[in-house]
C-alpha positions in Angstrom: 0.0 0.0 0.0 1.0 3.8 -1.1 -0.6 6.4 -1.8 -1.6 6.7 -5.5 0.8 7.9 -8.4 4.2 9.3 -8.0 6.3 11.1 -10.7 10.0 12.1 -10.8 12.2 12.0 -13.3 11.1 8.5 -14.1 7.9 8.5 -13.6 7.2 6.1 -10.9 3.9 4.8 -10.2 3.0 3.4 -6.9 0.5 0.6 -6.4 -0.7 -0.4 -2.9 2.4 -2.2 -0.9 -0.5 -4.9 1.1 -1.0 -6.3 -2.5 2.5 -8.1 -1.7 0.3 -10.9 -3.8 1.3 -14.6 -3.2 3.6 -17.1 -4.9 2.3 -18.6 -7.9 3.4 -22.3 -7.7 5.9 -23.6 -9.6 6.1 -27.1 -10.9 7.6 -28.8 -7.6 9.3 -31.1 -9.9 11.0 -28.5 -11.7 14.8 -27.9 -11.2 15.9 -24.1 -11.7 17.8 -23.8 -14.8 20.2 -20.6 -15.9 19.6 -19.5 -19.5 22.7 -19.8 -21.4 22.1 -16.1 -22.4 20.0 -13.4 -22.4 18.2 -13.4 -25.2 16.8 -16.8 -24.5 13.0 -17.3 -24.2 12.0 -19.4 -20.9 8.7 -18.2 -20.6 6.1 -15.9 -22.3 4.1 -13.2 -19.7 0.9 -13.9 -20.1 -0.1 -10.2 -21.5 -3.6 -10.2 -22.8 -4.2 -10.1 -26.9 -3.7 -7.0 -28.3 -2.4 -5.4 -24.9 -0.2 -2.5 -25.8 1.8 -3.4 -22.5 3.5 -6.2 -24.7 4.7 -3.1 -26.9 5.6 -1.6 -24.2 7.7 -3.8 -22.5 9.7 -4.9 -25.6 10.3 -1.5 -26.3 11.3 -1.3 -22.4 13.7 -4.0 -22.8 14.9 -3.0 -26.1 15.7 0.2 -24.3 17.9 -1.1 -21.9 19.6 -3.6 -24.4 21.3 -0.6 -25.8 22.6 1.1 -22.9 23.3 -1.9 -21.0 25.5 0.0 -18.4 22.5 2.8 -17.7 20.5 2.8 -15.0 17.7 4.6 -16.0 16.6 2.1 -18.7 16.9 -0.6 -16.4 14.9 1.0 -13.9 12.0 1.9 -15.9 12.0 -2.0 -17.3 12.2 -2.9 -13.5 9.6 -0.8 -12.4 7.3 -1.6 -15.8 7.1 -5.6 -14.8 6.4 -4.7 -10.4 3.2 -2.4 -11.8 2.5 -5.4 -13.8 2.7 -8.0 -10.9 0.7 -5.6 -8.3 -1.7 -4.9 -11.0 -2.7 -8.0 -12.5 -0.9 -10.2 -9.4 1.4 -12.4 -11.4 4.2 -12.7 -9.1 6.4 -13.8 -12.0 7.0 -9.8 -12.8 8.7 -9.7 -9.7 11.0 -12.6 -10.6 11.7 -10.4 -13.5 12.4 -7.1 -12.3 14.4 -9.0 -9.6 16.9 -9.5 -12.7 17.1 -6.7 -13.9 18.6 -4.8 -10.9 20.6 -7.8 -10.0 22.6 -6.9 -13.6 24.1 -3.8 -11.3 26.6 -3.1 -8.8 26.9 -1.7 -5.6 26.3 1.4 -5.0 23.3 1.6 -6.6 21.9 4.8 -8.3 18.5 6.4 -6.6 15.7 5.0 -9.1 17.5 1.5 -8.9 18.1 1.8 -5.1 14.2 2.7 -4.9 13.3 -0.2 -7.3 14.8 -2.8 -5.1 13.1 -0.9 -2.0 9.5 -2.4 -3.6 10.8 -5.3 -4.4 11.8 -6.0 -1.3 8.5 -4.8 0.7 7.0 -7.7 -1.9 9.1 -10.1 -0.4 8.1 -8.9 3.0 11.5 -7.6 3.4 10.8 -4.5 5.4 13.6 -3.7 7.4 15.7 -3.8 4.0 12.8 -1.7 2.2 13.0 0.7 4.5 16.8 1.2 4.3 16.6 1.7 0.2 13.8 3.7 0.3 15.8 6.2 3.0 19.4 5.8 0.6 17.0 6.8 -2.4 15.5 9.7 -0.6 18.8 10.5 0.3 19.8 10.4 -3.0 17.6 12.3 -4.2 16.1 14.7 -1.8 12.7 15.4 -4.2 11.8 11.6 -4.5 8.7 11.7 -3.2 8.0 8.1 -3.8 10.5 6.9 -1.1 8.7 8.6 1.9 5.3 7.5 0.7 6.3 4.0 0.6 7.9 4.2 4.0 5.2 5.6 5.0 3.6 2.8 4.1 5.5 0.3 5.6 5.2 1.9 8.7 1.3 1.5 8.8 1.3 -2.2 7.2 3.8 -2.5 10.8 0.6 -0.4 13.2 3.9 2.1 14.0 1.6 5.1 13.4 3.9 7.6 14.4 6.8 7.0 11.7 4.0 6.7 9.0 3.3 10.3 10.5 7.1 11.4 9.8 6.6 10.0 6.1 3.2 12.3 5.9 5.4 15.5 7.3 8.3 14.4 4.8 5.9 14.9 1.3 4.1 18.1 3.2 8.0 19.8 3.2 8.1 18.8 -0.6 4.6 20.3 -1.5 3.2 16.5 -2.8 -0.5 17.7 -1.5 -2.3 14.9 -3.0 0.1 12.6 -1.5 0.0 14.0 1.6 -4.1 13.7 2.0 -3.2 10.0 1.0 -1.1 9.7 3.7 -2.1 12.0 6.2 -6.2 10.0 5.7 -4.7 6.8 6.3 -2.9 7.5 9.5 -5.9 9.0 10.4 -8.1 6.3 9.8 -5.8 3.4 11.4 -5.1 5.7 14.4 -9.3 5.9 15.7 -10.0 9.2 13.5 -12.1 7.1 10.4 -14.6 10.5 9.8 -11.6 12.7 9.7 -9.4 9.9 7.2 -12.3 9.6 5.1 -12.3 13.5 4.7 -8.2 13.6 3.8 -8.6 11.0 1.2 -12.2 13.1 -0.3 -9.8 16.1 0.0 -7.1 14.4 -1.9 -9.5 12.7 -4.7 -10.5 16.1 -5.3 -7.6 17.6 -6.0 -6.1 14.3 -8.1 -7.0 14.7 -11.7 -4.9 11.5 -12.5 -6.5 8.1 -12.9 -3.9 5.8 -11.6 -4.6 8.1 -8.4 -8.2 8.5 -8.7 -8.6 4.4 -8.5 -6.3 3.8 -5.4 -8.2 7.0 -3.8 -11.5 5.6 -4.6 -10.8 2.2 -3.3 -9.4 3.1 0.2 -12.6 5.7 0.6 -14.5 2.7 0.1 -12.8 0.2 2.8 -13.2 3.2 5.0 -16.6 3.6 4.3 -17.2 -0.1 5.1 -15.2 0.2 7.9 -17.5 2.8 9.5 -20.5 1.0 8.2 -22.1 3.1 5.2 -22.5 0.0 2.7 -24.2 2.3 0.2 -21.5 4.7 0.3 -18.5 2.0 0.3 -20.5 0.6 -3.0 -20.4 3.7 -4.9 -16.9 4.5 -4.4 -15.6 0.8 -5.0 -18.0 1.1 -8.6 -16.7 4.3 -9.2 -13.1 2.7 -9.0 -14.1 -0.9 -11.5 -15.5 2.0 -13.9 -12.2 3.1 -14.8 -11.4 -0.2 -16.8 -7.8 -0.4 -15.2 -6.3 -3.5 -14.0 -5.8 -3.6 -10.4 -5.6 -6.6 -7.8 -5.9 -4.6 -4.8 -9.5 -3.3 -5.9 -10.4 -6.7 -7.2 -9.5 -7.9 -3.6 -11.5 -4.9 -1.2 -14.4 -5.2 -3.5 -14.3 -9.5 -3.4 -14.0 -9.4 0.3 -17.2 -6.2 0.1 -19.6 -8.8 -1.5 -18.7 -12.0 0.5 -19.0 -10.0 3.5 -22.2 -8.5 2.2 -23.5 -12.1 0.9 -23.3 -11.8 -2.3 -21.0 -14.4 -3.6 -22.6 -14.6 -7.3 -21.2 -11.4 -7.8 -17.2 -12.2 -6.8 -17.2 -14.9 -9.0 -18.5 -12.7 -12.2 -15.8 -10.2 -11.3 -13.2 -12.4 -10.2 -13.4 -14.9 -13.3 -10.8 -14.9 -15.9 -8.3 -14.0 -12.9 -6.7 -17.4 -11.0 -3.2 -16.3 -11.5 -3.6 -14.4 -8.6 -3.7 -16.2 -5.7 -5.2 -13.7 -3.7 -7.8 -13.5 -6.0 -7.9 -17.2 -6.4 -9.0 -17.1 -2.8 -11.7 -15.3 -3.1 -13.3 -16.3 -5.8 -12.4 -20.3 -4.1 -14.8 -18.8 -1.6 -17.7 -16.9 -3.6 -18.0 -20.8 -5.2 -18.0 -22.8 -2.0 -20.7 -20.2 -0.6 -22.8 -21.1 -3.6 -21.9 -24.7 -3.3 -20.8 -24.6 -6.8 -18.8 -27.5 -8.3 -15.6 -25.5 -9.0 -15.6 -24.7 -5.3 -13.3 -28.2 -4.8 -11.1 -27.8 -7.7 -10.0 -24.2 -6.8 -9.6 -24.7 -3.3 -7.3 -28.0 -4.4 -5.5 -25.1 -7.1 -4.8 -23.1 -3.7 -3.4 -25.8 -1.6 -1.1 -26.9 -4.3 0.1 -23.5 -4.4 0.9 -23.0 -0.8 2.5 -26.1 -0.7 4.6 -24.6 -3.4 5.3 -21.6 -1.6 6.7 -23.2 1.5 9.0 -25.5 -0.9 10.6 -22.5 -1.7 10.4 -21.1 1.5 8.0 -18.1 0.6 6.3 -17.2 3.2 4.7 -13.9 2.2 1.4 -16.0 1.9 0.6 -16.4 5.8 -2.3 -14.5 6.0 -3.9 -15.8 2.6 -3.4 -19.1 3.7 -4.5 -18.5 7.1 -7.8 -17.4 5.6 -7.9 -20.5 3.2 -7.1 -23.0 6.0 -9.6 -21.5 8.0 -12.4 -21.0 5.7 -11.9 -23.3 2.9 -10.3 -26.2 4.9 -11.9 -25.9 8.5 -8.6 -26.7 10.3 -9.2 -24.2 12.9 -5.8 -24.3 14.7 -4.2 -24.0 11.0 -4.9 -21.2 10.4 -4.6 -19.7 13.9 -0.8 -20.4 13.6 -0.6 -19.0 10.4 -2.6 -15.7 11.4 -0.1 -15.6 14.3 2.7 -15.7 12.5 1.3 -13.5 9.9 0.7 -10.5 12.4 4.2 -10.5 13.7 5.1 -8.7 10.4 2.0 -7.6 9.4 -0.8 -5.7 11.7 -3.3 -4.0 9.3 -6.7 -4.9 10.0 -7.1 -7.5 7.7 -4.7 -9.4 9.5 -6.1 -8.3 12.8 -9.5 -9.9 11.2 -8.1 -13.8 10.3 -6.4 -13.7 13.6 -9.2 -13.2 15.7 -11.5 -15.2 13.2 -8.9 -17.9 14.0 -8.6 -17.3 17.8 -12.4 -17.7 18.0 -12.9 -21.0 16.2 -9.8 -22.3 17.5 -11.0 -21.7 21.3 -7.8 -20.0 21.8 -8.7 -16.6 22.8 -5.4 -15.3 24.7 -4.0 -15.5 21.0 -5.8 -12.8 19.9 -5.1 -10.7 22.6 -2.1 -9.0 21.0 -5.1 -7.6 18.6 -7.3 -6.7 21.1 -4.3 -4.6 22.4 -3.8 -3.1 19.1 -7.5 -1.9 19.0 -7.0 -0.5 22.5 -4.2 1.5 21.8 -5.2 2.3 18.2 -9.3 3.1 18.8 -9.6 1.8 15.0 -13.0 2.2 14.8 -14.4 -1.0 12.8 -17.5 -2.4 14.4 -16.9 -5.8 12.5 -13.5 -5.9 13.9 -15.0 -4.8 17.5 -17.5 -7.3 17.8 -15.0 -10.1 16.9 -12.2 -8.5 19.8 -15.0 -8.7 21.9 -16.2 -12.2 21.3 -12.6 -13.2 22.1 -12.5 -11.4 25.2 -16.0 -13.0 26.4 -14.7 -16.5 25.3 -10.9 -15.9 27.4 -13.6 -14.5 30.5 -15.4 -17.7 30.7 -12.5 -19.8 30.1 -11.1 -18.1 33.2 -13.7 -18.6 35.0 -14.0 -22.2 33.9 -10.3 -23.0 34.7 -10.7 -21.0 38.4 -13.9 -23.0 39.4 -12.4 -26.1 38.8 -10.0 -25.2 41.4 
């Protein structure tokens, strides 16, 4: 998660850090193999027919071809294929753009420097994120990008008060619109949800870019849901699908809008055509196993191979997801409340608050969730869904108490 579309001199454009999107699996069978040189084929991206992307990209690589030893070629490539693996989440981007900074040396130049910053809060990296985001920045004093992304990282982490710094870094360079991004969010973690909701209408009003407009739109309308106007969280999640961009992060908000607001027939409509993404995948596994459909086993069995590909290679940016799947797909209560648990000792947003105490709950474990019930203390995030389930914990660790001091 960031806060909408950046531009320097390389035009960089942000895409929300929490879509971190999960491992496609590999063929477990498969051994790695080096290509003998660099014009060899492995693998076409799946670009769709006609998609001027595939322009785009070849003319992005033929760019960097020629001036092998610039950075700024490289870097545009690098940043090209990460839009493309947040937007349509195909992790196999990453894998890409990986390669393409790997062709330099230390030190590396800001835009590179920054590059390997997001590629690193993919892999969950955040303690090295965080230090290439600060060398670009201090690189290059006007790149924006750098603080919003830390700022970023700093709320996916529930340390509000850094995420604040980041906000007071793009008010000294004069990034308004990024800064109502920022400045909303903090907001609206930290118990203010009326006054974030006004930053990020301030900011949408003042954006006249799409890319920005989308990612504005969709975080009005989790914080709409979060302070209960359904209507209102409708319109602006609508407004966002009408601009016919690609995005997994809106495909993800909106999917988990309609299952929570029972309407399943209407995840799988929007989420078809989209299992590359496993964080899509999941939903859409869902939408058809709360309509009993047929393809409700085979996409759930598409997941599990998946995860079990992940952990082969030791990826484990996939807790929450598959905390969720094991929990709701799978039934294995006490699963999923150690993959929730794990999960929330790098990540605390409220999502992963939710699977944690969803987990707690139908694991009978409630003193698990109690490092979420703390973070709602301290926070006052304002979510009643997320309040009634920190409270149902609390009533179950209460009785269990008593339970335990009775039989004494």
């Amino acid at each position: 998660m960031t806060f909408g579309k950046l531009t320097n001199s390389m035009q960089i454009t942000v895409l929300p850090l929490f879509l971190a999107l999960f491992g496609l699996a590999l063929s477990i069978h498969a051994a790695p193999r080096k290509p003998a040189a660099d014009t060899e084929v492995l693998e076409r991206l799946p670009l769709r027919a006609g998609d001027a992307g595939s322009r785009e990209l070849a003319a992005l690589r033929a760019a960097m071809m020629a001036a092998p030893a610039e950075a700024a070629p490289a870097a545009r490539l690098a940043q090209r294929y990460f839009d493309l693996a947040m937007a349509r989440g195909d992790p196999r981007y990453v894998g890409y753009a990986e390669a393409v900074v790997a062709r330099f040396g230390e030190p590396l130049p800001a835009s590179l420097r920054f590059t390997r910053g997001l590629l690193r809060q993919y892999r969950h990296d955040f303690d090295g994120a965080l230090a290439d985001f600060a060398a670009a920045a201090a690189l290059d004093p006007d790149l924006a990008a750098a603080h919003a992304w830390r700022g970023a990282i700093f709320l996916v982490q529930a340390d509000y008060a850094a995420a604040r710094n980041e906000c007071e870094a793009l008010r000294r360079l004069g990034r308004d619109t990024l800064l109502g991004s920022c400045i909303g969010l903090v907001q609206a973690y930290g118990g203010l949800l009326e006054a974030g909701y006004r930053s990020l209408q301030k900011a949408l009003a003042a954006s006249g870019d799409a890319d920005n407009r989308l990612w504005l739109l969709t975080r009005l309308g989790e914080v709409a849901a979060w302070r209960g106007e359904s209507a209102l969280a409708e319109r602006h999640y609508r407004e966002a699908l009408s601009l016919g961009r690609d995005d997994g992060y809106l495909l993800a908000a909106w999917g988990d809008f309609l299952l929570d607001a029972g309407r399943p027939a209407e995840v799988v409509k929007h989420l078809a055509g989209w299992e590359t993404s496993d964080t899509l995948l999941l939903r859409l596994a869902e939408a058809e196993a709360a309509l009993k459909s047929p393809a409700a086993a085979r996409l759930a069995q598409i997941l599990d191979e998946r995860f079990a590909a992940a952990r082969l290679r030791g990826d484990t940016t996939h807790r929450a997801e598959e905390a969720r799947y094991q929990l709701r797909l799978r039934g294995d209560a006490a699963q999923a409340l150690r993959l929730a648990t794990e999960n929330y000792r790098v990540q605390r947003e409220p999502r992963d608050a939710r699977i944690l105490l969803e987990a707690a709950i139908a694991a009978r474990d409630p003193a698990a969730a109690q490092v979420v019930r703390d973070w709602l203390r301290s926070s006052g995030f304002e979510d009643a869904r997320l309040r009634a389930l920190a409270e149902k914990s609390a009533r179950l660790r209460s009785a269990y108490l008593e339970y335990r001091f009775a039989g004494r």
